[in-house]
C-alpha positions as CSV (number, residue, x, y, z in Angstrom):
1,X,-1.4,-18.4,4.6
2,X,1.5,-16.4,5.5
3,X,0.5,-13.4,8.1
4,X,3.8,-11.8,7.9
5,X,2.6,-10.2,4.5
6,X,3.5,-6.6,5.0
7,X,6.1,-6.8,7.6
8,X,8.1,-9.7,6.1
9,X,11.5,-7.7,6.7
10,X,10.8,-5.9,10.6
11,X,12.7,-8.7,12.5
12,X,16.2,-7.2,10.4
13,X,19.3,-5.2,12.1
14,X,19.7,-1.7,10.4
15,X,19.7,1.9,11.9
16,X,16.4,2.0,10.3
17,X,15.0,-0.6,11.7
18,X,15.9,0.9,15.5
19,X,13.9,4.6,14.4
20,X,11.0,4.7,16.5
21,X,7.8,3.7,14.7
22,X,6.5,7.6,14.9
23,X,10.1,8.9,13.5
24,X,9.6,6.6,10.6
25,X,5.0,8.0,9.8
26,X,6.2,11.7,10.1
27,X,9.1,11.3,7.6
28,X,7.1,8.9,5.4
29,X,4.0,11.7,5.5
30,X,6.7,14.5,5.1
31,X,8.4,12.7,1.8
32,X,4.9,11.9,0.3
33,X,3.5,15.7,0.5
34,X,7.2,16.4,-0.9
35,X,6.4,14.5,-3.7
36,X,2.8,15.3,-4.6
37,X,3.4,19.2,-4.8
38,X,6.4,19.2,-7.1
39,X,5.6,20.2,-10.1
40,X,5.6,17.5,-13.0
41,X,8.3,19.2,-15.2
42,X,11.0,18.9,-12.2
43,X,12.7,15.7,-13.7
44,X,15.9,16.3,-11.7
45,X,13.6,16.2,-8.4
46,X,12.0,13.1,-8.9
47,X,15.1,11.5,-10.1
48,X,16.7,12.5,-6.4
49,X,13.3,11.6,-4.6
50,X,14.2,8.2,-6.2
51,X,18.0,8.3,-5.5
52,X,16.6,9.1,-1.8
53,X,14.2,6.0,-1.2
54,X,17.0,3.6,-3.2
55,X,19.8,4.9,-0.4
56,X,17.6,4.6,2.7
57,X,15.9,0.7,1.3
58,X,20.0,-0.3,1.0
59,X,20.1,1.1,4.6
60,X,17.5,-0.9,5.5
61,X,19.1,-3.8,4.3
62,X,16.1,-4.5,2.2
63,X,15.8,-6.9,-0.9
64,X,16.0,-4.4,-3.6
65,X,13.9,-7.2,-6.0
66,X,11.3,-7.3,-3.4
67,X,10.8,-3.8,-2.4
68,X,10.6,-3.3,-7.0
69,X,8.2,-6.5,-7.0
70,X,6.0,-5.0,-4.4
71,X,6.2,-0.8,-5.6
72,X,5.0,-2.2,-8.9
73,X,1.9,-3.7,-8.0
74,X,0.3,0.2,-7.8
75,X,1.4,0.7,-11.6
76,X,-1.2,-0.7,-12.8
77,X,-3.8,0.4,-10.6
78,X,-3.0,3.7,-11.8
79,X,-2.5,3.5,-15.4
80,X,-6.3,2.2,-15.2
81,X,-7.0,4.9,-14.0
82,X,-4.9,7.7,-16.1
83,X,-4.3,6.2,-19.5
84,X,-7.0,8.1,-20.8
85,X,-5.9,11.1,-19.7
86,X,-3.8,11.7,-22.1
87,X,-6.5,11.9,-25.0
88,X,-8.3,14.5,-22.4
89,X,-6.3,16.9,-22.0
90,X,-6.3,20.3,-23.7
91,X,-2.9,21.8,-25.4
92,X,-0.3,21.1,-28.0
93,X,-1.6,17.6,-29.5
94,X,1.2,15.4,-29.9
95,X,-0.9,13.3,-32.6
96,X,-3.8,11.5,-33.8
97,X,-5.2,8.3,-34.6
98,X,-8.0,6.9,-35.8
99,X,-9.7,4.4,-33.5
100,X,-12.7,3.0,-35.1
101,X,-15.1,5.6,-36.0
102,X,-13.7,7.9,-33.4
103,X,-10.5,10.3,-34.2
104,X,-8.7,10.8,-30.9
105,X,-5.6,13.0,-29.9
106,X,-2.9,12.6,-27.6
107,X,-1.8,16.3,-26.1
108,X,1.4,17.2,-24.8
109,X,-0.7,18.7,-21.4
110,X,-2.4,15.0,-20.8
111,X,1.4,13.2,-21.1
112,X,2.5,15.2,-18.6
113,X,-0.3,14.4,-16.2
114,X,0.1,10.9,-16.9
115,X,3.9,11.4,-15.8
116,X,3.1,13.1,-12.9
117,X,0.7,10.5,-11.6
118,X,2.7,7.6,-12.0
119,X,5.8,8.4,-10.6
120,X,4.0,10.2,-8.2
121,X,2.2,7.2,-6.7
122,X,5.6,4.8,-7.4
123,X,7.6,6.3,-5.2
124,X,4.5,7.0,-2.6
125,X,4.4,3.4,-2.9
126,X,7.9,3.0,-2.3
127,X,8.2,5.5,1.2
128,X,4.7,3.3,2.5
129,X,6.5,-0.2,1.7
130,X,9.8,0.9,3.3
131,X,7.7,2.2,6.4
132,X,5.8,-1.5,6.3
133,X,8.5,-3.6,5.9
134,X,10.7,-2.1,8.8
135,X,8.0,-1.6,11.4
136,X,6.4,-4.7,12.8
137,X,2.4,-4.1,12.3
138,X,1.6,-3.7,15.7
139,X,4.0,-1.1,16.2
140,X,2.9,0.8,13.0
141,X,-0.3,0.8,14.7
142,X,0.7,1.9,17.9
143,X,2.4,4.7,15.8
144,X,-0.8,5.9,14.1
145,X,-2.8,6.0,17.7
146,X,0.2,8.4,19.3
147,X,0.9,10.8,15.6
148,X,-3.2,11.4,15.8
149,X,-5.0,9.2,13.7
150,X,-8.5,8.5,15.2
151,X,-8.3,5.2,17.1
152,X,-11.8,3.8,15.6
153,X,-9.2,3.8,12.0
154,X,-6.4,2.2,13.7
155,X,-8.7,-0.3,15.4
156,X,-10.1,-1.2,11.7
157,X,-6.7,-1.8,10.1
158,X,-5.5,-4.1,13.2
159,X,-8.7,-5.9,12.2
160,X,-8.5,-5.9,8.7
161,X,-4.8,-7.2,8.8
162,X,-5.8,-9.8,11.4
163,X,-8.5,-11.6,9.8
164,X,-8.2,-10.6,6.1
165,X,-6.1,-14.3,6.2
166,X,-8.7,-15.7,7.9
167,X,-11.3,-14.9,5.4
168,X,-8.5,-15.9,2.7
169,X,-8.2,-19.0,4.6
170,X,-11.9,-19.3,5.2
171,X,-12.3,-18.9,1.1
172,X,-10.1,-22.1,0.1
173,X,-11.5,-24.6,2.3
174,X,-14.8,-23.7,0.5
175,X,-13.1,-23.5,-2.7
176,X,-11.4,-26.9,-2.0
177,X,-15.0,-28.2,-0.9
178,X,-16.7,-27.0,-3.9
179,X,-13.8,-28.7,-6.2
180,X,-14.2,-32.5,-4.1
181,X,-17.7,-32.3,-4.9
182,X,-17.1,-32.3,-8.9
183,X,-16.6,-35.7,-10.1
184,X,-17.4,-35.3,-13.9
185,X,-14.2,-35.7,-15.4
186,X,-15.3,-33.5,-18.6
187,X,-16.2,-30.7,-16.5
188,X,-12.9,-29.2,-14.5
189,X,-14.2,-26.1,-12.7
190,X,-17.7,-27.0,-11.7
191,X,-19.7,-27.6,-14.7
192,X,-20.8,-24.6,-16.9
193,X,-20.9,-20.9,-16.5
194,X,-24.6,-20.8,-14.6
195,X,-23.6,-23.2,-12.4
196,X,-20.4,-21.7,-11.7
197,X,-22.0,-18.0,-10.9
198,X,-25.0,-20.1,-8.8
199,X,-21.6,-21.3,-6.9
200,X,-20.1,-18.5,-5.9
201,X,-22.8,-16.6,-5.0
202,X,-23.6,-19.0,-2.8
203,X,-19.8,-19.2,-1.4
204,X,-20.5,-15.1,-1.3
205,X,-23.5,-15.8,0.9
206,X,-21.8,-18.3,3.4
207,X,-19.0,-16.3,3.7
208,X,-20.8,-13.3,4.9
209,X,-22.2,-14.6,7.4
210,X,-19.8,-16.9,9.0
211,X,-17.6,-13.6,8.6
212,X,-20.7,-12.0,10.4
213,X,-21.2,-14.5,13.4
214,X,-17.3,-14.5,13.5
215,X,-17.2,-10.8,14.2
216,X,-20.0,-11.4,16.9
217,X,-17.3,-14.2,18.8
218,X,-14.5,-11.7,18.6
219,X,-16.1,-9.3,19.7
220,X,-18.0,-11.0,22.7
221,X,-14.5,-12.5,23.5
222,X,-12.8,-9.1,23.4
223,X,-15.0,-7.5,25.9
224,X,-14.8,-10.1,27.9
225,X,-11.1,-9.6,28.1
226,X,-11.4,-5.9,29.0
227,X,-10.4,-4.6,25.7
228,X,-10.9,-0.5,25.7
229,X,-10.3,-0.2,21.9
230,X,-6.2,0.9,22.8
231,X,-3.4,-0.5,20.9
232,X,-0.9,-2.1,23.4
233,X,2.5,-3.7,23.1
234,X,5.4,-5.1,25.5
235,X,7.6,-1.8,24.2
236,X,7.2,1.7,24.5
237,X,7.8,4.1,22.4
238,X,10.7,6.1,23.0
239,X,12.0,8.9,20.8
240,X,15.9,9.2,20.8
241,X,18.7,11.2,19.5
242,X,18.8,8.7,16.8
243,X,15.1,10.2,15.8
244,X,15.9,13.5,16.0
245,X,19.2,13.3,14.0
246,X,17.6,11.3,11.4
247,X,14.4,13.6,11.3
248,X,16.5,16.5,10.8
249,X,18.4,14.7,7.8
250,X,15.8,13.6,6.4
251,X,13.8,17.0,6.7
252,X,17.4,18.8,5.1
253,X,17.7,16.5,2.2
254,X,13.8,17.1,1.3
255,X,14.6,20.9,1.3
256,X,18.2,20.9,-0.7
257,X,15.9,19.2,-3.5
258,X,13.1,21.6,-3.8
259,X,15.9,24.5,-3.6
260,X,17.7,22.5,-6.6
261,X,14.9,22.2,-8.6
262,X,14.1,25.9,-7.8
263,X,17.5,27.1,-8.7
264,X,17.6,24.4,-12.1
């Protein structure tokens, strides 16, 4: 598998790409608790919080198909999660339908939630992949260790992105060994539906612990090696003016739109 997954686009030239790694987390965090407290009735601010991420992902040089491809994949995450919302809520009901034996209502107070989660976490989703994409990972990591975050979290997402390919790896070999074993020709995925649970709960089983004794050689090998748990990488972090300039920028163009919506 590919391992550049999340930072497919770091290696590019753009003035964002040269930001320090920390520059680029406290602007991200700053935009995202932008976004969640405006109120869902400011249209005009979420329209510029959009203009916003579209000007700074052409700055980045980014593949604007690519950054919507990947922004979308939260959508439906969240409309699983808020579609009934809008049958939930209290206020003006906007109308009803019959649904079997049941008589439900949409209200104008459970729309607008729905609203406000959605584009909320869309362009969330867009500041986090324009932070991934133009920061290599190990940098994004070092990042997170010097803004704060507790070094036992940044330890388990170097992990995590580390060997979540191996496991994926790990998975089709098995997969591909389970398929060479199947000979019937009437039977293309393993036979019936019992066999094919019996399957993968065994795959399940094996794969826990070969993940398990794996862990146990990593780790052994780490120590070993005098790892102390600290992220480390052949370039230091440096803020510049660069950082600062683009900090206070960033920070001005967050305040102009909550004073616009204010004023509209």
């Amino acid at each position: 598998m590919k391992h550049s997954f999340i930072d497919r686009y770091s290696d590019l030239d753009s003035p964002i790409h040269h930001l320090d790694p920390r520059t680029r987390i406290l602007t991200t965090l700053a935009f995202v608790l932008a976004v969640m407290v405006t109120p869902p009735t400011s249209w005009l601010a979420f329209t510029l919080y959009a203009s916003l991420m579209a000007g700074l992902v052409l700055l980045a040089k980014l593949p604007v198909r690519y950054v919507l491809k990947r922004s979308a994949v939260v959508l439906p995450f969240v409309l699983m999660v808020a579609v009934f919302v809008p049958f939930w809520g209290r206020g003006q009901v906007m109308g009803s339908y019959n649904v079997w034996l049941w008589r439900v209502s949409v209200t104008h107070d459970g729309l607008l939630v729905l609203w406000s989660v959605t584009v909320k976490s869309w362009l969330s989703a867009l500041a986090l992949i324009l932070l991934s994409s133009t920061t290599r990972f190990s940098e994004l990591l070092k990042g997170l260790e010097h803004v704060g975050v507790p070094r036992v979290m940044v330890m388990i997402l170097a992990f995590m992105y580390r060997y979540i390919f191996v496991l994926a790896d790990e998975v089709m070999r098995m997969q591909r060994a389970r398929d060479s074993r199947d000979v019937a020709p009437l039977r293309p995925y393993g036979g019936g539906w019992l066999w094919q649970i019996r399957t993968v709960g065994n795959m399940i089983g094996t794969l826990f612990i070969r993940s398990y004794e794996r862990a146990e050689r990593v780790y052994g090998a780490m120590v070993a090696r005098g790892f102390d748990g600290q992220v480390r990488t052949l370039n230091d972090l440096h803020f510049r003016r660069a950082d600062l300039g683009f900090g206070i920028v960033f920070s001005a163009a967050l305040l102009t739109i909550g004073l616009i919506t204010r004023i509209a």
